[in-house]
N, C-alpha and C positions, 0 to 999 in steps of 0.2 A: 639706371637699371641695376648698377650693383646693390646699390642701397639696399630698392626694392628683396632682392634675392636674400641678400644678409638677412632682411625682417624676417622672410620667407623662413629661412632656416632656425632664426631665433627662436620663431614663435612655433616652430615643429621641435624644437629642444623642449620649448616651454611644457607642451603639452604630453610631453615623452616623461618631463620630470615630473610633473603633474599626474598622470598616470600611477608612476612608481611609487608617488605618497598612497596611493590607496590600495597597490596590492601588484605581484609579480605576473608572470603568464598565466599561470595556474590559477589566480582571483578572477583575472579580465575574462577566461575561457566561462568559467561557474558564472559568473556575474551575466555574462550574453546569451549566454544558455536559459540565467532563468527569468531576465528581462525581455526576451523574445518571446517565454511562453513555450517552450518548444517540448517537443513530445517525448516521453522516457524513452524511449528507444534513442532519441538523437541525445538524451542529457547521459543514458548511460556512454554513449562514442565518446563525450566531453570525460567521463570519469579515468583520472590518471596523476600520481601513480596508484596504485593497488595491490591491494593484501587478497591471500587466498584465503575464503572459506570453504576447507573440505567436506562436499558432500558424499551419500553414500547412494548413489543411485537406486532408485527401482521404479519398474513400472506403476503411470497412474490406476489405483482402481478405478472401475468401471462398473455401471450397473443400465440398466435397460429403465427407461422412462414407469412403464409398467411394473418392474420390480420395484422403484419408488417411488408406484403409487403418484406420479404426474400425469396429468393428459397428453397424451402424444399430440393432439391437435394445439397444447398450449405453445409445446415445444416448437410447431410447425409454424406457427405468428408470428413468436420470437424469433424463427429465422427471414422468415421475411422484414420481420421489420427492421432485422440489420441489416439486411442484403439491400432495402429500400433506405434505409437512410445511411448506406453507404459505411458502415460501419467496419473496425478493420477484426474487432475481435468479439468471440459473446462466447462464455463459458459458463456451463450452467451446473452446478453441482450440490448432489441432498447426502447428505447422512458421510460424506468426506467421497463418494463417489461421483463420477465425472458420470453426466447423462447427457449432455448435448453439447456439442462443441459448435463455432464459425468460425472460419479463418477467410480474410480475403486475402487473393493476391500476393505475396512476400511478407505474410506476417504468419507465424507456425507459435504453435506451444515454446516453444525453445526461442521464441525472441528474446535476445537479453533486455532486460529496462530495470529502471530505478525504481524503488518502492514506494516514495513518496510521501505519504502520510502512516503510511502501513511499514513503511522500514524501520522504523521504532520500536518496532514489536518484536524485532529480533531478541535488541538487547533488554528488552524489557521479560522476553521469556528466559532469555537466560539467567535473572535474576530471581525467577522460579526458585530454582533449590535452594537459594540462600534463604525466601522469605520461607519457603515448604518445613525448610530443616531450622526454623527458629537462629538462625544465624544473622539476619537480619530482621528490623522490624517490618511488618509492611509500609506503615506510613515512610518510614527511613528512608525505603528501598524507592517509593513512589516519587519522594522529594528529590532524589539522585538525580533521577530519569527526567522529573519536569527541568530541573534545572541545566541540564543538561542540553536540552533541546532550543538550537540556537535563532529556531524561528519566535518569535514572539507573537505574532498574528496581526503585525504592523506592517505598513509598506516604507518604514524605514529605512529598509536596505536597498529601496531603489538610490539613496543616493552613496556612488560607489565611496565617498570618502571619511562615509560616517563608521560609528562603532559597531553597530547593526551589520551594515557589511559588513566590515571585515571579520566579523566572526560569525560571519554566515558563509562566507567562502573560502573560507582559510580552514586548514586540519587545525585540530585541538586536542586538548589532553582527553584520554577517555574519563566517562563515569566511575570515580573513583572507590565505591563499593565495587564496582563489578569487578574493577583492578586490581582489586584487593583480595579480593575470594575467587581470584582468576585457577583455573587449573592447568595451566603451563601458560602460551603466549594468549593474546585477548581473544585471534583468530581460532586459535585450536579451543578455547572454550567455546564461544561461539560455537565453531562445528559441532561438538559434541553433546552440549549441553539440548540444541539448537536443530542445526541444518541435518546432519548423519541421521535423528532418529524422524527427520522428515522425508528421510529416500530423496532427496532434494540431489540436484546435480551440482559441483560446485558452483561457488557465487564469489565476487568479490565486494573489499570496504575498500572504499575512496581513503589512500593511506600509506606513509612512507615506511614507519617505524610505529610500537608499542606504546609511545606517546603523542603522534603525529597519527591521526585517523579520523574518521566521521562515523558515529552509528547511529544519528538521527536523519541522515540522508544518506544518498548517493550509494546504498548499497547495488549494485548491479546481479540482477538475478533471472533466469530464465522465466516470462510469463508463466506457464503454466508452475512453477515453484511459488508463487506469490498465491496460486491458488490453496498451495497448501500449509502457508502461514495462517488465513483465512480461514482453512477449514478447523484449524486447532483451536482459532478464538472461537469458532462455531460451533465448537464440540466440547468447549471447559475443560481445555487442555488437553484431549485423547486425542491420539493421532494413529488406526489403523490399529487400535485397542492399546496400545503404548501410550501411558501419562507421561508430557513432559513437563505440565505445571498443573497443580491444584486448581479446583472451582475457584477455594475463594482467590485464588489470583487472579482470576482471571475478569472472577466481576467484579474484585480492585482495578483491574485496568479497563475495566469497558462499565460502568456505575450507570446506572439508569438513572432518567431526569425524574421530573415529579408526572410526567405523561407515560414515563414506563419506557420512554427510548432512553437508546444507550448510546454512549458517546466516547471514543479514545481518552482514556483522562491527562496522558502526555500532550494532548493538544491545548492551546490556550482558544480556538478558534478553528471552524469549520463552515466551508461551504456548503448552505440549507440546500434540499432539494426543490427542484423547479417542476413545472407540469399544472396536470390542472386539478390532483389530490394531494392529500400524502401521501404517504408510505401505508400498504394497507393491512401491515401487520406493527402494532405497536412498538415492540422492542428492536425494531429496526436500526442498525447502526450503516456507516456507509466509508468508506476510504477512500478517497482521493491519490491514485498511483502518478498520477501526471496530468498535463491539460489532454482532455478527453477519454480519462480513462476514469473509470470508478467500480467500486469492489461493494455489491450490497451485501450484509450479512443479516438471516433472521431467524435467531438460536434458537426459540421455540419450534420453527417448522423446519431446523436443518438444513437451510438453505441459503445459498450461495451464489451469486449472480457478479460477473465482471463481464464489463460492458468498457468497452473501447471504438471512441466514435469517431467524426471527423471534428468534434466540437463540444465543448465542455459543458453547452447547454443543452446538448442532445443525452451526457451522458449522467447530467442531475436528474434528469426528468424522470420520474417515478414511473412510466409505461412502462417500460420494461421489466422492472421488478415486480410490480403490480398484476401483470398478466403473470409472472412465474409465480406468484403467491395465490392467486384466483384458480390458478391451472391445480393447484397440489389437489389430489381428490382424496387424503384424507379429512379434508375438511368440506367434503360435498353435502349440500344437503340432506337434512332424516330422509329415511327410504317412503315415508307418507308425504312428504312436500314434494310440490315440482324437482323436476331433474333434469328439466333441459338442460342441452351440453351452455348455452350463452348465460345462462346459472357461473358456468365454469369457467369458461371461455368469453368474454364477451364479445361480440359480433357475430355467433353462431347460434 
């Protein structure tokens, strides 16, 4: 029986040591978090230690369904169809104003969560000025950002002992243009340059020190603030009539394919939309905030759609956008064609 017990403890050394080859508390917490799949809300609880980004609060605008020109009965399908497929969040936003809000149960505008695909676009606005004011090149500043970005679009990092992980879950040195043309600490650029002229409430970066930090994930920021990251790539940088980055930066970082959609150019790789069309407005782009949350953007008609499901194939599937882009009645039929509302709406 001793024997036994000895192996017992040997082999829980073993794997203790084993363990520590691929990364400390702080790896094995990130690594479980993103091996589980688990929702931004639980991955930001995982985000520690942390840097502040200060924001400068203000309230969201707002506009009435009818001042932008949506159909209120589109709006009204799109609440059902979250409230029937269980959905926890649906924000619906034209022109950088908020028109239709869900929330179920324990989830508010002010849930903190991670950005996901979309947290990139922090640092990638904030290199705005540098590309705006010729201080850097654009391709320069682009090449920074892709390389910076420690996902590759491989599932490499599922295994915890490779290079892959660990430099997916471990802090790293920042983007070394941004570090360079920083205007005091990385965070207070950030704020400034960034979060402050968003009315954004502060947020944090997963990060101990100036050299030790992540800005291609793990930002942690209140949902309804990631609405208005979104609204600036929506808008060619205007936020609330305040430019924080030029057009062409901005369709430097969102470039249309050869079909006219647009894609994150810091991504190597993105999850296609599911359902039973595409996307029903071309230039269609989409971000991935965590499993079941996703961020439509479609800059020609100003519109804004984040959809938070119970499920990541609920929240690819183009219904939902689809109907907010059917619904917009500037694009309703001449006043000589039919007009039925299921023109607009369909089902009605």
């Amino acid at each position: 029986m001793k024997n036994v017990w000895m192996l017992v403890v040997l082999g829980v050394l073993a794997l203790i040591a084993a363990g520590r080859l691929a990364g400390d508390g702080m790896f094995w917490r990130q690594y479980g978090l993103a091996s589980s799949n688990s929702s931004p809300d639980r991955m930001a609880d995982g985000v520690h230690p942390r840097l502040v980004m200060k924001g400068a609060p203000a309230a969201e605008a707002r506009a009435s369904a009818e001042g932008e020109l949506i159909a209120p009965e589109a709006l009204q399908q799109a609440g059902d169809l979250a409230r029937k497929a269980g959905a926890r969040a649906l924000l619906v936003h034209r022109h950088g104003h908020r028109v239709f809000e869900y929330f179920a149960m324990g989830t508010t505008a002010a849930t903190p969560m991670t950005g996901g695909e979309l947290a990139p676009a922090v640092m990638a606005l904030a290199m705005g000025p540098l590309v705006d004011t010729r201080r850097v090149a654009p391709d320069a500043a682009l090449k920074d950002i892709r390389e910076y970005i420690a996902d590759d679009g491989t599932n490499a990092w599922r295994n915890p002992w490779s290079a892959a992980a660990k430099r997916r879950f471990s802090l790293q040195p920042p983007p070394q243009l941004l570090l360079e043309h920083a205007d005091g600490s990385l965070s207070e650029t950030l704020s400034a340059r960034v979060w402050q002229p968003l009315h954004a409430q502060d947020a944090a970066i997963w990060g101990s020190d100036e050299q030790h930090l992540r800005l291609d994930c793990c930002i942690v920021a209140q949902l309804g603030d990631w609405m208005r990251v979104g609204d600036v790539l929506l808008q060619q940088g205007v936020f609330e009539g305040e430019r924080i980055a030029s057009a062409d930066w901005i369709r430097t970082l969102l470039p249309p394919d050869g079909e006219g959609r647009r894609h994150p150019a810091w991504l190597r790789w993105q999850r296609q939309w599911t359902g039973a069309e595409p996307p029903a407005a071309r230039d269609t782009s989409w971000f991935d905030l965590g499993s079941g949350v996703r961020l439509w953007l479609v800059p020609r008609r100003g519109l804004a759609v984040l959809y938070w499901t119970g499920s990541s194939d609920a929240a690819t599937d183009t219904e939902m956008p689809n109907l907010m882009i059917r619904g917009l009645l500037d694009q309703a039929p001449p006043i000589d064609a039919p007009a039925a509302l299921d023109q607009i709406v369909p089902g009605h």
